[in-house]
C-alpha atoms as an extended CHARMM CRD file, in Angstrom:
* protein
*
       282  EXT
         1         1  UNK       CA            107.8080000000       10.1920000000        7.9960000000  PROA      1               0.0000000000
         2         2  UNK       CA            109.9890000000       13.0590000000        8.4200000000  PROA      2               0.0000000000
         3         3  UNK       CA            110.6140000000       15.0890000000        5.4920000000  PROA      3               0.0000000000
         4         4  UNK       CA            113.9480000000       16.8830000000        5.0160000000  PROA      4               0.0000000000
         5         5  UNK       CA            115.2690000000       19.9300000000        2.7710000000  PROA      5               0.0000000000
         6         6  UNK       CA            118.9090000000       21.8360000000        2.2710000000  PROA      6               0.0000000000
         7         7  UNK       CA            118.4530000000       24.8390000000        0.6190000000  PROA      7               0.0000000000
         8         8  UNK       CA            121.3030000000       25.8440000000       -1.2860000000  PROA      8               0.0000000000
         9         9  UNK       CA            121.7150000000       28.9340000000       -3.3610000000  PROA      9               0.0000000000
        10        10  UNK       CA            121.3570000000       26.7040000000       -6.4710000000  PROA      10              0.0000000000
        11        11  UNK       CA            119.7940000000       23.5290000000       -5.9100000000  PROA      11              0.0000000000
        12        12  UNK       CA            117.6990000000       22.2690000000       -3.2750000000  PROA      12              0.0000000000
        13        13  UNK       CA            118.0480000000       18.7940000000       -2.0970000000  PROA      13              0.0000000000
        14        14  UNK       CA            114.7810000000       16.7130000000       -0.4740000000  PROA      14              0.0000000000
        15        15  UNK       CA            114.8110000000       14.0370000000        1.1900000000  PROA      15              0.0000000000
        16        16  UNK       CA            111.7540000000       11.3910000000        3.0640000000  PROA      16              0.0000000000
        17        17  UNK       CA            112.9340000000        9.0280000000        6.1260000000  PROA      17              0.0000000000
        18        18  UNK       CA            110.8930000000        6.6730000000        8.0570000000  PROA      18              0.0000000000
        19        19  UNK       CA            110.5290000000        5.2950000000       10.9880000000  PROA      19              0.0000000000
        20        20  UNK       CA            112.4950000000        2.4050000000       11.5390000000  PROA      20              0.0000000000
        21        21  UNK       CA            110.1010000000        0.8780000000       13.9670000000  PROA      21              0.0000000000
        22        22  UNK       CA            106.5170000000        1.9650000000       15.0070000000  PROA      22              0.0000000000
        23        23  UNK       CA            107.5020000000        2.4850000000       18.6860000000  PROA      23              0.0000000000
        24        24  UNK       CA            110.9150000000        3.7300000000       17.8100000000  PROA      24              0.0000000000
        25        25  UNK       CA            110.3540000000        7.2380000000       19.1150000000  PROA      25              0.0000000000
        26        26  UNK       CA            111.6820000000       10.0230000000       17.1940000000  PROA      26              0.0000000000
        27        27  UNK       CA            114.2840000000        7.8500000000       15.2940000000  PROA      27              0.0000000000
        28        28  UNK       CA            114.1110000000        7.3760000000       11.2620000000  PROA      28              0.0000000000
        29        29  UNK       CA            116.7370000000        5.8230000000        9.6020000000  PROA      29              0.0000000000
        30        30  UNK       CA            115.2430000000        4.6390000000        6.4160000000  PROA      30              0.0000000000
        31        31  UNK       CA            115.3720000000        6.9060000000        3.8130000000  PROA      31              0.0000000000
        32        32  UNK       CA            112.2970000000        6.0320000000        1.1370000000  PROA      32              0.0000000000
        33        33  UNK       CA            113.4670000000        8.8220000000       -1.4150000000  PROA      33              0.0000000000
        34        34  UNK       CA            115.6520000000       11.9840000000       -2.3490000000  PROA      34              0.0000000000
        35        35  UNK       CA            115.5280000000       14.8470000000       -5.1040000000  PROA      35              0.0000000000
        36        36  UNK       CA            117.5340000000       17.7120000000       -6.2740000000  PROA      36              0.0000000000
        37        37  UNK       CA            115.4690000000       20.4860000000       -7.7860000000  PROA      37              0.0000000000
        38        38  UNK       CA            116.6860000000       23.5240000000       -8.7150000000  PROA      38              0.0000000000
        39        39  UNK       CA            115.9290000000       26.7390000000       -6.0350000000  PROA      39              0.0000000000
        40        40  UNK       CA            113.8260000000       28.8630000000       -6.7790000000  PROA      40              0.0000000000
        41        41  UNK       CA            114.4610000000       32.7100000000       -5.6630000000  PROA      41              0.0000000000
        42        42  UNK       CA            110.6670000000       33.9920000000       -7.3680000000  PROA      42              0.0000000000
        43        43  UNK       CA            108.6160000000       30.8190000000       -6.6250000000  PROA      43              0.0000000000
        44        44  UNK       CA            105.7110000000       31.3270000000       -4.5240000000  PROA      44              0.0000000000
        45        45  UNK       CA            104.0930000000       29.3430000000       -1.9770000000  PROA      45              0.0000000000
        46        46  UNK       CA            101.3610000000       27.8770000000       -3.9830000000  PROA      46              0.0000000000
        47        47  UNK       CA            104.5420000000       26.6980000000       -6.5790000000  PROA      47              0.0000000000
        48        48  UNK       CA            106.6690000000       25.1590000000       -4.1380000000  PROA      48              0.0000000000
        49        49  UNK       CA            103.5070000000       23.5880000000       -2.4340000000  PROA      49              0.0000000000
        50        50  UNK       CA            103.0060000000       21.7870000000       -5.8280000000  PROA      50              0.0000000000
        51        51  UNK       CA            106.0690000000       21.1480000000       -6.2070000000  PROA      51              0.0000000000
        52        52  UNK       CA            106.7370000000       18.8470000000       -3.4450000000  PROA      52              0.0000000000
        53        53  UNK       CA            103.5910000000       17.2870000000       -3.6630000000  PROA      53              0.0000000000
        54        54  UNK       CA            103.8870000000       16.2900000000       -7.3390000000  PROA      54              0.0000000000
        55        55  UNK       CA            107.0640000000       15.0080000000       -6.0320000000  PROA      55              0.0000000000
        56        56  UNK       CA            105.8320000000       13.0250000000       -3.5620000000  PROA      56              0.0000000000
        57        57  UNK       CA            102.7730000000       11.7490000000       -5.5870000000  PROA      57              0.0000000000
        58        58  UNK       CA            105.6710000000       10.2520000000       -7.9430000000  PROA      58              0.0000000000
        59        59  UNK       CA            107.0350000000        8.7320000000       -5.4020000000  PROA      59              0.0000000000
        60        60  UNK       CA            103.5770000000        7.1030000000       -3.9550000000  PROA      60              0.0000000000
        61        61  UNK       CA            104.3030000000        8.8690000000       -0.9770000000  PROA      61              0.0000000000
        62        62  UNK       CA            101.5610000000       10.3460000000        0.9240000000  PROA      62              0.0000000000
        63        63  UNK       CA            101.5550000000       14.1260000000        2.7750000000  PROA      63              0.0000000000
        64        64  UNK       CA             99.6330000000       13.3840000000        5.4640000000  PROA      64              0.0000000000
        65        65  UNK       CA            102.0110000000       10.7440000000        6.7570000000  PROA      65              0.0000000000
        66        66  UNK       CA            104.9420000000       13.4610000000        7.1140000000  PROA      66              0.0000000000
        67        67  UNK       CA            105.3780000000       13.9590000000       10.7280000000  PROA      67              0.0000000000
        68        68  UNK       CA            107.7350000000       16.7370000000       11.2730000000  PROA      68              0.0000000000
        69        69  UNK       CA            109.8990000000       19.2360000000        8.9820000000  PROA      69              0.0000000000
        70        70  UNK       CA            113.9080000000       19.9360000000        9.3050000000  PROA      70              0.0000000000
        71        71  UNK       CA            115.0210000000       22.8640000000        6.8670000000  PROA      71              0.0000000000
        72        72  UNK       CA            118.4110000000       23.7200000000        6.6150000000  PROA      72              0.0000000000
        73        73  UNK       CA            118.5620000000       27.3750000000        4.3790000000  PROA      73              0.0000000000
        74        74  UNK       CA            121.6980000000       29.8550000000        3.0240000000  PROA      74              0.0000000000
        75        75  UNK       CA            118.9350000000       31.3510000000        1.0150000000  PROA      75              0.0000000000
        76        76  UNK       CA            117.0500000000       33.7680000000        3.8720000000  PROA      76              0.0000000000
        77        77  UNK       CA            114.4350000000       35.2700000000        1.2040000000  PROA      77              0.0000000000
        78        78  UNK       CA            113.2690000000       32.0680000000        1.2010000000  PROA      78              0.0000000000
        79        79  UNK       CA            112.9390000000       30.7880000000        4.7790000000  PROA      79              0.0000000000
        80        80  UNK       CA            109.3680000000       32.2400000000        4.8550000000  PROA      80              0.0000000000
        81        81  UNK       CA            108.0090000000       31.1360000000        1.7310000000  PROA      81              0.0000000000
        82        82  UNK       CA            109.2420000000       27.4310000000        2.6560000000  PROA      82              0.0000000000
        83        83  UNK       CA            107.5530000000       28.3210000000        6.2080000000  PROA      83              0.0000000000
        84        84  UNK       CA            104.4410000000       28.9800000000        4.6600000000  PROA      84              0.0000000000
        85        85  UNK       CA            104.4530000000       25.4800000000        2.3570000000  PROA      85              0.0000000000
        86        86  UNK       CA            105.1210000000       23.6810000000        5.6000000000  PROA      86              0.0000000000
        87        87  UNK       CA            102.4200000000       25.1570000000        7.3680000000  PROA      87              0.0000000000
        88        88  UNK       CA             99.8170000000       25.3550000000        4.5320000000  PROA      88              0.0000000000
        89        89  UNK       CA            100.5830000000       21.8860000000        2.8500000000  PROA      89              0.0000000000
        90        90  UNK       CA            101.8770000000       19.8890000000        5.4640000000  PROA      90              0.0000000000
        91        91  UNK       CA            100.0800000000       21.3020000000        8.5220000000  PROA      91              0.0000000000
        92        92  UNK       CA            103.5610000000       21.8230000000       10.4340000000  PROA      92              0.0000000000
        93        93  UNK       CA            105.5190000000       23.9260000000       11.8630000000  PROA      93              0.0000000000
        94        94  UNK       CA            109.4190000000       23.4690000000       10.3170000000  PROA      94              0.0000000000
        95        95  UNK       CA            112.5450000000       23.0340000000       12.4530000000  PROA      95              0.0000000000
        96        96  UNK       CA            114.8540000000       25.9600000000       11.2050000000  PROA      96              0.0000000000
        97        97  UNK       CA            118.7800000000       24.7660000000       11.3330000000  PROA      97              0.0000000000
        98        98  UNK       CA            119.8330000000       27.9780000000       13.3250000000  PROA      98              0.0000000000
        99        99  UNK       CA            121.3450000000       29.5520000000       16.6030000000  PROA      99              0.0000000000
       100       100  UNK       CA            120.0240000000       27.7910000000       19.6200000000  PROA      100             0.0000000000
       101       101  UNK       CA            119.0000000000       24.9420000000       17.6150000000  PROA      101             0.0000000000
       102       102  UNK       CA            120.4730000000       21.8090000000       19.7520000000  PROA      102             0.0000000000
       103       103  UNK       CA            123.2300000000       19.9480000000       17.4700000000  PROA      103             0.0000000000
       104       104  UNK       CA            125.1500000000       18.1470000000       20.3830000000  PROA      104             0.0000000000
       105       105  UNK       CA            128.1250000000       20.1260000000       18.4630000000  PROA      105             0.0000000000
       106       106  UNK       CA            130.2870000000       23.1600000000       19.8510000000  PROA      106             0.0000000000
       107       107  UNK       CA            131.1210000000       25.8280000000       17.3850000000  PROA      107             0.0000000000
       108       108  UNK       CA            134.7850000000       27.3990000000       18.1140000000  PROA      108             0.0000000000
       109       109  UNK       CA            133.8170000000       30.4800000000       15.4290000000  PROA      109             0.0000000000
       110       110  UNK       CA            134.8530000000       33.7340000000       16.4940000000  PROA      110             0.0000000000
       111       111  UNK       CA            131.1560000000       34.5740000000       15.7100000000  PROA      111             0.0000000000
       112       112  UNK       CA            128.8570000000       31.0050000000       15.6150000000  PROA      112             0.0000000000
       113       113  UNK       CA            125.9080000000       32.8620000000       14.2580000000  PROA      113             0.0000000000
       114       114  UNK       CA            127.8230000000       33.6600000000       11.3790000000  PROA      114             0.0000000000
       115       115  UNK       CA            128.4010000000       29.6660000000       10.2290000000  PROA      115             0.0000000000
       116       116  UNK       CA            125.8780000000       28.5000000000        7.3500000000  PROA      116             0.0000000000
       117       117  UNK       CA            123.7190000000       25.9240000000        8.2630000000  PROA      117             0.0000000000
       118       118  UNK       CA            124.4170000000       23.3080000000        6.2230000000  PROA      118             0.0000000000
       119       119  UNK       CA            128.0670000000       23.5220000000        7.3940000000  PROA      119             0.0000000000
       120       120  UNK       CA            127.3780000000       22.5690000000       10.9360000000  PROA      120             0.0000000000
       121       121  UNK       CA            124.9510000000       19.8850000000        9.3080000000  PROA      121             0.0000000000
       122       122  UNK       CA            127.9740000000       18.5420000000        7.1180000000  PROA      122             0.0000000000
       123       123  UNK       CA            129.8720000000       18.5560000000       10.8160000000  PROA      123             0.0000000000
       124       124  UNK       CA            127.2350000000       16.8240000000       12.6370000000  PROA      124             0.0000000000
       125       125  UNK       CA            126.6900000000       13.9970000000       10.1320000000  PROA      125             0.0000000000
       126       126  UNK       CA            130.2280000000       13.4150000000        9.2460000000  PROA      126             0.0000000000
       127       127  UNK       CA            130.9710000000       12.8150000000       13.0250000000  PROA      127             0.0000000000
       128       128  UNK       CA            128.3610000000       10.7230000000       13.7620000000  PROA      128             0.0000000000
       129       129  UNK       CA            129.1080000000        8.2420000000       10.5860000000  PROA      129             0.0000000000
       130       130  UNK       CA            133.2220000000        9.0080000000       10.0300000000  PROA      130             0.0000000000
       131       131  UNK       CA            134.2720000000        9.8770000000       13.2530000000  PROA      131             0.0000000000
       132       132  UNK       CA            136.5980000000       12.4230000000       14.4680000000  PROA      132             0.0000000000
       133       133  UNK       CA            138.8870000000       14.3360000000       13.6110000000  PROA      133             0.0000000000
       134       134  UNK       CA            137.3500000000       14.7840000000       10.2970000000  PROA      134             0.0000000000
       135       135  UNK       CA            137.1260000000       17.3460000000        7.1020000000  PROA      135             0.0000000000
       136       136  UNK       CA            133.7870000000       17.4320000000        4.9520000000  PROA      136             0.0000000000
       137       137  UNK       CA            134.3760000000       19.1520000000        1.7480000000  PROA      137             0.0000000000
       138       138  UNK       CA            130.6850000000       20.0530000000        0.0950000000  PROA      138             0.0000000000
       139       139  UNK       CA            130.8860000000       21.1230000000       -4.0310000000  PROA      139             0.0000000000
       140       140  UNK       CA            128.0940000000       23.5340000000       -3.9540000000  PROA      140             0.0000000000
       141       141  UNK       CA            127.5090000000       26.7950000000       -5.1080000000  PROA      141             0.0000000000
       142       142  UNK       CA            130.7580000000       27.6410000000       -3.5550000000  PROA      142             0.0000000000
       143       143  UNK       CA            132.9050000000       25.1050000000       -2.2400000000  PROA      143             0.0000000000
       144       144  UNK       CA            133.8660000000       24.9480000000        1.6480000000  PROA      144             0.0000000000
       145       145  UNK       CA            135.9130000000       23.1120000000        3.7450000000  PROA      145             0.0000000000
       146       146  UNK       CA            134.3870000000       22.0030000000        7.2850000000  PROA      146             0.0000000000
       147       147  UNK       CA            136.9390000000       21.0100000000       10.2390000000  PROA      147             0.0000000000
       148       148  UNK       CA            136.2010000000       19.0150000000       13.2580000000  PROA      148             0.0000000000
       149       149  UNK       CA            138.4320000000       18.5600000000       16.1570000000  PROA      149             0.0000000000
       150       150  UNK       CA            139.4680000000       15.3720000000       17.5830000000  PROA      150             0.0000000000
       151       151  UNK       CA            137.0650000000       16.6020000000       20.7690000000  PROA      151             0.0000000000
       152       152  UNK       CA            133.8420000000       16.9430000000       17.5780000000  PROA      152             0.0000000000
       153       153  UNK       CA            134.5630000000       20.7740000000       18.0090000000  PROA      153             0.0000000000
       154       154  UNK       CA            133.7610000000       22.6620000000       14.5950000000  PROA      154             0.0000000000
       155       155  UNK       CA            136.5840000000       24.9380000000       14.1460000000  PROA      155             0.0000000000
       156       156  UNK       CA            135.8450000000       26.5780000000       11.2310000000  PROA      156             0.0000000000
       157       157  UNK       CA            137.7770000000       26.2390000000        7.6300000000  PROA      157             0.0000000000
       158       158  UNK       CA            137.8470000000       27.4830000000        3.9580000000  PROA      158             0.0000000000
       159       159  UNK       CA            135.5400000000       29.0850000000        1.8100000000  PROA      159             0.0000000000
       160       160  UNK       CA            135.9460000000       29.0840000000       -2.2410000000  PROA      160             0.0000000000
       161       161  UNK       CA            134.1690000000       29.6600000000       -5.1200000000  PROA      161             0.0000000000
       162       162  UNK       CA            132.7430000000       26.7880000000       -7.0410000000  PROA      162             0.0000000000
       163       163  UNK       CA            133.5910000000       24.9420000000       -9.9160000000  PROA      163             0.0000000000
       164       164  UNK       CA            130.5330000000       26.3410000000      -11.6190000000  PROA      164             0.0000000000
       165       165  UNK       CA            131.2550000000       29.8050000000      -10.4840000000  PROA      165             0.0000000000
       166       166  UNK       CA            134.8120000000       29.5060000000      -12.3970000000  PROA      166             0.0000000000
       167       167  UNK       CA            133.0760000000       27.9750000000      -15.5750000000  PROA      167             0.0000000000
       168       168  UNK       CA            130.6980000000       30.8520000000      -15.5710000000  PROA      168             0.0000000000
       169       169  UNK       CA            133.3370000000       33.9400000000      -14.7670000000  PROA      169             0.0000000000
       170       170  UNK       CA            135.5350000000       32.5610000000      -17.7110000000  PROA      170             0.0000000000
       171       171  UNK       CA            132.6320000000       31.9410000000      -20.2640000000  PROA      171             0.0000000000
       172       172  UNK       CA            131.0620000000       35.9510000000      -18.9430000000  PROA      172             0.0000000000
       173       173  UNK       CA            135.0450000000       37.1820000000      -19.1960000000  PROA      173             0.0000000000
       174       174  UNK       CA            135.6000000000       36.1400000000      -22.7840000000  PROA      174             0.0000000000
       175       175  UNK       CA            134.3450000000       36.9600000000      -25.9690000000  PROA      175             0.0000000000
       176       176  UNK       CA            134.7860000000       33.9520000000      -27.7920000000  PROA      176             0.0000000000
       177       177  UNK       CA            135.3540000000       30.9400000000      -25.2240000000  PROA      177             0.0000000000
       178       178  UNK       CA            132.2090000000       28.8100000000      -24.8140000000  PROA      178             0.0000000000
       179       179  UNK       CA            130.5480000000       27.7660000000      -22.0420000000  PROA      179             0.0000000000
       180       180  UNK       CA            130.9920000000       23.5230000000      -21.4730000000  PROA      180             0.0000000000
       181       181  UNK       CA            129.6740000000       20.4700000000      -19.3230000000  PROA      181             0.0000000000
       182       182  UNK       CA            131.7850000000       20.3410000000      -16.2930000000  PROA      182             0.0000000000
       183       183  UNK       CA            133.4730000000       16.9390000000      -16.6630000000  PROA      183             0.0000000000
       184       184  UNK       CA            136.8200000000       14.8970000000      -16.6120000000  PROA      184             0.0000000000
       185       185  UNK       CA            138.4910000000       14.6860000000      -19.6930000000  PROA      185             0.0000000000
       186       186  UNK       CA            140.1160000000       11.8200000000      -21.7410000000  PROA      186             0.0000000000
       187       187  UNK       CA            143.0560000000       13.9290000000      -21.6420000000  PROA      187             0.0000000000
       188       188  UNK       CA            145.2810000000       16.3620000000      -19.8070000000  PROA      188             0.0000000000
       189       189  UNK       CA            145.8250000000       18.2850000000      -22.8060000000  PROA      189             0.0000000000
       190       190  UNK       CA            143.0710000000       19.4800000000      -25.3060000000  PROA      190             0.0000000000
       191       191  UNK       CA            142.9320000000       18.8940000000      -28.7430000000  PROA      191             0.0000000000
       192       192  UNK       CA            140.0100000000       21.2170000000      -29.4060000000  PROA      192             0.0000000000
       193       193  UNK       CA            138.9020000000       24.6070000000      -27.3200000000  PROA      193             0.0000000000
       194       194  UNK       CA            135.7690000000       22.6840000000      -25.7920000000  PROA      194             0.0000000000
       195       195  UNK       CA            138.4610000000       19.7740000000      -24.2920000000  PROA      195             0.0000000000
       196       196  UNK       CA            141.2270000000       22.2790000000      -23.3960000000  PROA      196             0.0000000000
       197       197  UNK       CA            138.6510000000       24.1950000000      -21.3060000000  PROA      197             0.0000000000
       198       198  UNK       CA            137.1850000000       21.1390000000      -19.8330000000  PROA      198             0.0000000000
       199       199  UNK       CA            140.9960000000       20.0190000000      -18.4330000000  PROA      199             0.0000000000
       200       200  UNK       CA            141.0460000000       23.3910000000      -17.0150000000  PROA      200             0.0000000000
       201       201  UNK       CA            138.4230000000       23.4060000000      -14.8380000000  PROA      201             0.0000000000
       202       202  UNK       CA            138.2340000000       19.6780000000      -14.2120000000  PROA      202             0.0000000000
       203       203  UNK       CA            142.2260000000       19.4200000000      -13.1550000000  PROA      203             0.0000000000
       204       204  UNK       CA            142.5400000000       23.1350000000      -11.9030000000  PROA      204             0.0000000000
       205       205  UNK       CA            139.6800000000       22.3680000000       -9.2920000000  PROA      205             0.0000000000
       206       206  UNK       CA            141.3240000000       19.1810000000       -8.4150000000  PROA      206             0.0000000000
       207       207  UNK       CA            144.4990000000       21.1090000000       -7.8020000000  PROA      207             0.0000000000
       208       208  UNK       CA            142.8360000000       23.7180000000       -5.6090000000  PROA      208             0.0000000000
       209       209  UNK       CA            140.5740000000       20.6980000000       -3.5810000000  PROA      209             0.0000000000
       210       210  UNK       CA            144.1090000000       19.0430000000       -3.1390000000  PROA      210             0.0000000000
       211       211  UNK       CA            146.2030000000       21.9170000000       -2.0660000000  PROA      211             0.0000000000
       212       212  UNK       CA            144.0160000000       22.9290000000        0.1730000000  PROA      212             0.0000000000
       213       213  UNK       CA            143.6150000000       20.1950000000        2.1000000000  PROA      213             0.0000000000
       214       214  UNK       CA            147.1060000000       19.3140000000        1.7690000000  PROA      214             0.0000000000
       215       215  UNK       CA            147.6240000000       22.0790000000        4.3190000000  PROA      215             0.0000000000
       216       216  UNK       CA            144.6500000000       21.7440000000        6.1810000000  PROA      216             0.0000000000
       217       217  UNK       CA            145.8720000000       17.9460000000        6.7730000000  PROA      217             0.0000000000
       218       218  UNK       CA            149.2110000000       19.3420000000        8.0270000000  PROA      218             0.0000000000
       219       219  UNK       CA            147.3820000000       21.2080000000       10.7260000000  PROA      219             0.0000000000
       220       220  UNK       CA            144.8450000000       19.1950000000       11.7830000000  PROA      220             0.0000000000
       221       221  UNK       CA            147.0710000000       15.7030000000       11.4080000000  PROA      221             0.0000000000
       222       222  UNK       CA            147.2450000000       13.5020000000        8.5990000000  PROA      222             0.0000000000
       223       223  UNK       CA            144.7730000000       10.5930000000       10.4390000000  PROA      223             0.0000000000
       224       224  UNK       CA            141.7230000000       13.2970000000        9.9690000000  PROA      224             0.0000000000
       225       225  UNK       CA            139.4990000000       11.7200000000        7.9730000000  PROA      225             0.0000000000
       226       226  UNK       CA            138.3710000000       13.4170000000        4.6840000000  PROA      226             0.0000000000
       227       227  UNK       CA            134.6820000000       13.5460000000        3.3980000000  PROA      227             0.0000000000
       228       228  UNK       CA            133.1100000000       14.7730000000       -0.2120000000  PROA      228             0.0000000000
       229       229  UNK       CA            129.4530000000       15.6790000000       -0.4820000000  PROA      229             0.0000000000
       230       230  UNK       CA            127.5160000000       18.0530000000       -2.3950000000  PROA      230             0.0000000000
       231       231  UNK       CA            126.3420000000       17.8840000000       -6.6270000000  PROA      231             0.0000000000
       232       232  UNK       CA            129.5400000000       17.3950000000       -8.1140000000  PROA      232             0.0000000000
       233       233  UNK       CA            131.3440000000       15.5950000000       -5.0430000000  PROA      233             0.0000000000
       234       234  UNK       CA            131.2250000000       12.5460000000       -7.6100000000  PROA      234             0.0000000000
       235       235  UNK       CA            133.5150000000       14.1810000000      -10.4130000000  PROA      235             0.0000000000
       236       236  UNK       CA            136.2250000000       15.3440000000       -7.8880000000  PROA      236             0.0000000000
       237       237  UNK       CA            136.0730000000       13.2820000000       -4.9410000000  PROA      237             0.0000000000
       238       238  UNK       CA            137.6590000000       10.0920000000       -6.8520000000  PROA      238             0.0000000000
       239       239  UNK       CA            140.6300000000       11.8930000000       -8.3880000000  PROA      239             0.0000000000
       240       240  UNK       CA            141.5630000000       13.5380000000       -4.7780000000  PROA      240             0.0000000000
       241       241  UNK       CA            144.5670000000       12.0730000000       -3.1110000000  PROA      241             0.0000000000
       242       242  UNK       CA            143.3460000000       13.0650000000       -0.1560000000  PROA      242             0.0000000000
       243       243  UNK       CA            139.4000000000       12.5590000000       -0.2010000000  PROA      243             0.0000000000
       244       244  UNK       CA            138.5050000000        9.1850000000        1.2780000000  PROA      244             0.0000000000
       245       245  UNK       CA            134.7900000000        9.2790000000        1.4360000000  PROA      245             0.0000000000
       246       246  UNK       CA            132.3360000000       10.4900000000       -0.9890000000  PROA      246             0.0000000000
       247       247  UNK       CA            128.9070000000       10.8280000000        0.6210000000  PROA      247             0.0000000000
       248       248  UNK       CA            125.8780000000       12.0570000000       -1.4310000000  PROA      248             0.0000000000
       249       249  UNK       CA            123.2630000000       12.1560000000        1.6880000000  PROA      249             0.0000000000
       250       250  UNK       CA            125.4560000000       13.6010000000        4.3520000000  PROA      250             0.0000000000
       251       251  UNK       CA            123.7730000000       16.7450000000        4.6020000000  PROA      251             0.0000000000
       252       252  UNK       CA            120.3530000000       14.8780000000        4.7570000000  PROA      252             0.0000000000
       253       253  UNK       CA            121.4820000000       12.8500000000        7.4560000000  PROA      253             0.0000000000
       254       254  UNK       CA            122.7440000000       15.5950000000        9.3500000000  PROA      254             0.0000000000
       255       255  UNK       CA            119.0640000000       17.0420000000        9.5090000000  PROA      255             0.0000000000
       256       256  UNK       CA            117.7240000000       13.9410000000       10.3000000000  PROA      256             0.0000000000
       257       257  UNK       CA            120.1420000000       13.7320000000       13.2350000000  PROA      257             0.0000000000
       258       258  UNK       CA            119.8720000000       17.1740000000       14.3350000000  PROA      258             0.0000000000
       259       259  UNK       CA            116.0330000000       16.9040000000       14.2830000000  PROA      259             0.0000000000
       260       260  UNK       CA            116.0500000000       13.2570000000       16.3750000000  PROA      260             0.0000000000
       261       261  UNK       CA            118.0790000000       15.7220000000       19.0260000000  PROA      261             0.0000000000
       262       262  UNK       CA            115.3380000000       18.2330000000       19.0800000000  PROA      262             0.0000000000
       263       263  UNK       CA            112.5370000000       15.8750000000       18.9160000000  PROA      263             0.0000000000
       264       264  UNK       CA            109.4080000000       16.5100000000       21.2380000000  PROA      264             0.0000000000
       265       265  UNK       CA            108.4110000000       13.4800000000       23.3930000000  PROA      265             0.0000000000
       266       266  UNK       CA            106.8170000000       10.1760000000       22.0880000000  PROA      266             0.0000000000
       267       267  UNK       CA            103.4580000000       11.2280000000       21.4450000000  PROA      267             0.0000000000
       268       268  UNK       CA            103.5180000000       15.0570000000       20.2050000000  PROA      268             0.0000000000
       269       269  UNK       CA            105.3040000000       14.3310000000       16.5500000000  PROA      269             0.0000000000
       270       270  UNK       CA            105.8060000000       16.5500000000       14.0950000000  PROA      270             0.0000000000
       271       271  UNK       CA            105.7370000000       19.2310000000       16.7730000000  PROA      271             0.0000000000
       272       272  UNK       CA            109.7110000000       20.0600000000       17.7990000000  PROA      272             0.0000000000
       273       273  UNK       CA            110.5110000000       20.9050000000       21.0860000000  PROA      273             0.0000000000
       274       274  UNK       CA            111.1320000000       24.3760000000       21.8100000000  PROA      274             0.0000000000
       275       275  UNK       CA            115.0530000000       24.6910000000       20.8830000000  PROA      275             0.0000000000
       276       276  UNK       CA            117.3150000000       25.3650000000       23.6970000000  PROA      276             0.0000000000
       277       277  UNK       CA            119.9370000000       28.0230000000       23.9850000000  PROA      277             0.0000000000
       278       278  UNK       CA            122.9260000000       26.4680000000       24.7820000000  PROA      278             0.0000000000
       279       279  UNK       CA            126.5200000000       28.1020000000       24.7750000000  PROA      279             0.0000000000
       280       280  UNK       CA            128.7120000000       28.0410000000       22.7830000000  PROA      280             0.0000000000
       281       281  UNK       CA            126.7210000000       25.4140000000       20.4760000000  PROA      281             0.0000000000
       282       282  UNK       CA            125.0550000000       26.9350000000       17.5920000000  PROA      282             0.0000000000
């Protein structure tokens, strides 16, 4: 089994895939199951080691069957703590999403290092199941906007804070505004302060997603294909004119891709080749 994580700043996202034959090589493509847990700045190694066994126990998954590790992190604090649960609970050494890392994907940044992981694992999965050129929009912490060229170039794109940041600011901001679920209304216009605030996150965001890639579709052609992943990609991604695909597990198969690509040989699993260096690929 191969076990994969993306670490976000507020959630952390797990996911198991298995072999899809025994003499298959390095490929899974069955994934057995997923979770979402929230991350964990203060956790410790013993915690998170628990954790994701307890996790897997629920799942009647066993540890000892997980061959090799994929991590994709925009939390650095914890890249060492998650090193150490890998190495203490699973007896492996993780594959880190980061420079020289092999992803098969150029990255046309002025500075590639400076790209977040899970971007260029958005990229990478949306190309290899949408096509290019393509857009993958990912509702995280903060919301970005991922373009690939016709060519599968990543080119770089738009950074902007979440919907839960805004919900947050305004409920911090004001003294007598509460704070409310994040969801679509039965109604443009409230009737109450709870539903008025509601339509003004819910069709605000949907504004900004639209406009956005209203102009990102004039420059990159309006046959680029659009893709939604990320916690609340279900919430917006129906209501977008413009959003075609939503995709819950793209960034989980985009580490299951990148790690087939820097898979050891048959015969040394779990144990990741030693990642190349080429340029201009990140």
């Amino acid at each position: 089994m191969l076990l994969v994580l993306d670490v976000g700043n507020t959630n952390t996202v797990l996911g198991v895939f298995e072999r899809s034959a025994a003499d298959a090589g390095p490929q899974y493509e069955r994934l057995l199951a997923n979770w979402r847990v929230t991350t964990s700045k203060t956790q410790t190694v013993d915690e998170y080691g628990v954790l994701f066994r307890n996790l897997f126990s629920m799942a009647h998954l066993e540890v000892s069957e997980v061959h090799g590790i994929v991590i994709s992190s925009v939390v650095p604090p914890l890249d060492s703590v998650l090193r150490g649960v890998c190495e203490r609970y699973f007896s492996l050494k993780p594959l880190f999403i980061e420079p020289g890392v092999k992803t098969g994907m150029p990255v046309l940044y002025d500075n590639p290092a400076e790209v977040g992981a899970d971007r260029i694992v958005n990229a990478v999965a949306a190309v290899e199941k949408y096509g290019a050129p393509c857009i993958v929009v990912d509702f995280g912490t903060a919301t970005t906007f991922d373009c690939v060229s016709a060519k599968a170039q990543y080119m770089g794109g738009v950074i902007c804070p979440g919907i839960g940041i805004s919900a947050d600011a305004l409920f911090e901001r004001t003294a007598r505004l509460p704070r409310v679920d994040i969801r679509k209304p039965a109604r443009v216009i409230g009737s109450n302060t709870v539903g008025s605030l509601q339509s003004g996150l819910y069709y605000g965001y949907l504004g900004l997603v639209d406009g956005i890639l209203e102009n990102l579709l004039k420059e990159m052609g309006e046959k680029t294909k659009v893709i939604a992943t990320g916690g609340l990609a279900p919430l917006i991604g129906p209501a977008s004119k413009h959003i075609a695909t939503v995709d819950d597990l793209l960034t989980l198969e985009g580490l299951r891709i990148i790690w087939e690509r820097n898979a050891a040989p048959r015969g040394v699993a779990g144990k990741p080749a030693a990642p190349r260096k080429p340029a201009p690929v990140h």
